[in-house]
N, C-alpha and C positions, 0 to 999 in steps of 0.2 A: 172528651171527658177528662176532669182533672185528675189526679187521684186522692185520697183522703188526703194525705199526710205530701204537702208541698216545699218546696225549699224556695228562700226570697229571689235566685236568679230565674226560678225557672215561673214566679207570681209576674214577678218584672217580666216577663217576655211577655205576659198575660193582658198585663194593663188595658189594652188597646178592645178589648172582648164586647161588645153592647151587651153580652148576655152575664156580665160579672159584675156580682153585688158584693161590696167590700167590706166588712164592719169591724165596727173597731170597738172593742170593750174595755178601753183604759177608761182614767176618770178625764172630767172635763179638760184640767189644764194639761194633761198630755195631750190630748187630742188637738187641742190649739196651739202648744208647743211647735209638734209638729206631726201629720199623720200621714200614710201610708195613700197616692196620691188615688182621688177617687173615693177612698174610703167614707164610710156614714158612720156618724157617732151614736152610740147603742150603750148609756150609761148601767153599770151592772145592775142598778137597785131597781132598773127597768124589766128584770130577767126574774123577778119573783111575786109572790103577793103582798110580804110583808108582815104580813096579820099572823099575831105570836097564836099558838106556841109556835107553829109551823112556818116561822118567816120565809124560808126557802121554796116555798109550795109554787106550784107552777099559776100566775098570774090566772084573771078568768079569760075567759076564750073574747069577748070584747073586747077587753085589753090587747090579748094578742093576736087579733085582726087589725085593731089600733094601730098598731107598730109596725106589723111586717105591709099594713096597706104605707103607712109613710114612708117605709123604706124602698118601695116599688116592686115590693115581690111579687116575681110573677111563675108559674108552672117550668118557663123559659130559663130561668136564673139560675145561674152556679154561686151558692152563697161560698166565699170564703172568709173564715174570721180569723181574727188575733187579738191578743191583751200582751200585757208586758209585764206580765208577770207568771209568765211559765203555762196557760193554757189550762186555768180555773173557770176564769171567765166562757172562755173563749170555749170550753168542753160542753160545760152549759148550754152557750148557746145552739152547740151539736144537739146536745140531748133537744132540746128545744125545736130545732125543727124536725129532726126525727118525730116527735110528739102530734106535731101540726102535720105530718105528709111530704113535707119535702124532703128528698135523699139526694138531691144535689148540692154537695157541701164540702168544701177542703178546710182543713187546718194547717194555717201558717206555722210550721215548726220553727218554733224559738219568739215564733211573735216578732213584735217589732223589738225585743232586742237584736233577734239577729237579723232583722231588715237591718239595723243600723249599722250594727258591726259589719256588714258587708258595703257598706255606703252606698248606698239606692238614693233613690230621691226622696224628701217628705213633699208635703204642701202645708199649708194652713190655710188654706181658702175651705169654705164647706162648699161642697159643687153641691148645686138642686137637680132632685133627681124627680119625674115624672108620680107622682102616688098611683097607684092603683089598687084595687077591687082586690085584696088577697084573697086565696080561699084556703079554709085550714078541713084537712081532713082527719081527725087526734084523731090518735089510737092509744089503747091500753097499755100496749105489748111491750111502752119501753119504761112505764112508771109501775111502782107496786105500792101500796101502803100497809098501815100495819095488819089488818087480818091475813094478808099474802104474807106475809113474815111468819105470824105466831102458826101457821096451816104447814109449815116446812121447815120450823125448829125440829132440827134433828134428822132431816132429809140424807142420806151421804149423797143424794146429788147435786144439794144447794147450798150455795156457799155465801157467806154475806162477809166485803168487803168492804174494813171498816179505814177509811181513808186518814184520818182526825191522828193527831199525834200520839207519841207512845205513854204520855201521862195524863191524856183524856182517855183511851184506851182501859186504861188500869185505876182509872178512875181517883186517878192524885190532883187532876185538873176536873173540875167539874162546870161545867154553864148551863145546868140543868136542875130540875130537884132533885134527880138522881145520877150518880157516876157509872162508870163502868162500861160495860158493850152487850151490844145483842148475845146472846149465846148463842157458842159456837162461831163467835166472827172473827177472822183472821183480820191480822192490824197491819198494814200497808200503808206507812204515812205517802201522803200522794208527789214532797218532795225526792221522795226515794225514787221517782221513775223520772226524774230529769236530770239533763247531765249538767254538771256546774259548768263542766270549762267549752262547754257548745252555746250559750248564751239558751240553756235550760229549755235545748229542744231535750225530745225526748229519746230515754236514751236507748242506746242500739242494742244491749241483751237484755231488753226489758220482760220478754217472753222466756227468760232463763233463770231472770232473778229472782220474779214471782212465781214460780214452778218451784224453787227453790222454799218458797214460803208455804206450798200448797194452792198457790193459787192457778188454776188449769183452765183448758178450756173445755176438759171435759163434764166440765159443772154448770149448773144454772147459777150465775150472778149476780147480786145486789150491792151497790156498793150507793155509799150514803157520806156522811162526816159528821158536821153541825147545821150545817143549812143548805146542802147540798149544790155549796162552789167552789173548796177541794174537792171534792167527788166530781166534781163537771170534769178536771182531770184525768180522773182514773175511768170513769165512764167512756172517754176520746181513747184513752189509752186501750182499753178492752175492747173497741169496738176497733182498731188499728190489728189488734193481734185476733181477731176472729173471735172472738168472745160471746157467748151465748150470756150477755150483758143487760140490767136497767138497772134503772135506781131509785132509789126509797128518796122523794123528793123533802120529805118532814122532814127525814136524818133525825140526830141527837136532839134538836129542840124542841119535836113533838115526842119523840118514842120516849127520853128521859124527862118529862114532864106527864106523861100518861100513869094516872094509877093504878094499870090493869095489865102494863107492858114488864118483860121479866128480864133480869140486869144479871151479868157476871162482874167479877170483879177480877 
């Protein structure tokens, strides 16, 4: 068994696994660039439903038997992902099989920046992998939407982790009809938990600096953004330090577009 959170020598000793499914959440021209050998290409805009207000909503269940049957997932599979761009994508796609039933899953820390920075090997060929018959077993336990929100406004044991910058936060940046934050939500931009000069694995007192913020583990968690892919981030992250963790998959583009949802400023 892997463990969650992997480092690129010890993926590389991996390679060789029949039971490891590799994906890669960059966009097209990295992936052809050059990718992580073995890896399958898993475009992000593939990881949602699209359909406003709520573009970040989790696809329909067709959909994502669609996918994970072309990817060849099977019960057997250790999925490991990465993106390259610090572990949005790639959180998501955590949340993502969590959702469906499978709990065999590692996250590449640093993604393929730090596969590269360590000079591994790429390929560019796309290997074919065998399709099969997935089967998704969802569960509720790791998504919430908005009547789970508005039933725990004011809970002191529920905390809602707002991932999204500090001036969408305060609602000086808006991309909604309305600005601000859930109330009561602590603002945790989700670059704040990767380390620059580690090629933006995650960083090592991240369970110190958001304790530092109020964010614990002694709380129930939501954490969301705009369309919930910085939150795929911080979701990997709290589910790394033991976090009684899900998250609000609408995020800001359904809650600050609803006429009946309530705003701080």
């Amino acid at each position: 068994m892997l463990p969650l959170v992997i480092e690129p020598q010890a993926l590389q000793d991996k390679l060789n696994d029949p039971h490891l499914l590799i994906i890669d959440l960059c966009n097209e021209q990295s992936f052809a660039t050059g990718h992580i050998p073995g890896a399958q290409s898993v475009l992000p805009q593939e990881t949602a439903a699209g359909t406003p207000p709520g573009v970040g909503k989790l696809p329909s269940d067709e959909h994502l038997k669609a996918l994970f049957s072309r990817l060849g997932l099977t019960e057997a599979s250790h999925v490991v992902v990465y993106d390259d761009e610090g572990g949005g994508w790639a959180g998501r796609m955590i949340w993502i099989l969590d959702v469906i039933g499978h709990h065999k899953y590692s996250y590449l820390n640093g993604g393929l920046l730090a596969w590269k920075a360590e000079g591994l090997p790429l390929e560019q060929m796309t290997r074919p992998v065998k399709a099969s018959d997935a089967k998704l077993f969802k569960s509720a336990q790791f998504t919430v939407d908005i009547p789970d929100i508005l039933a725990r406004i004011g809970d002191d044991n529920f905390l809602v982790w707002d991932a999204r910058s500090p001036a969408e936060y305060r609602g000086e940046k808006v991309f909604a009809q309305k600005g601000g934050h859930i109330p009561g939500a602590i603002n945790c931009e989700w670059t704040n938990l990767m380390d620059q000069k580690r090629q933006l694995r995650i960083r090592e007192d991240a369970r110190e600096y958001l304790a530092s913020l109020g964010i614990t583990r002694d709380k129930h968690i939501i954490t969301h953004c705009q369309t919930h892919h910085r939150s795929g981030f911080t979701y990997l992250v709290g589910k790394t330090l033991g976090f009684d963790i899900r998250a609000y998959h609408g995020s800001w583009s359904e809650w600050g577009n609803h006429p009946d949802t309530p705003v701080e400023i």
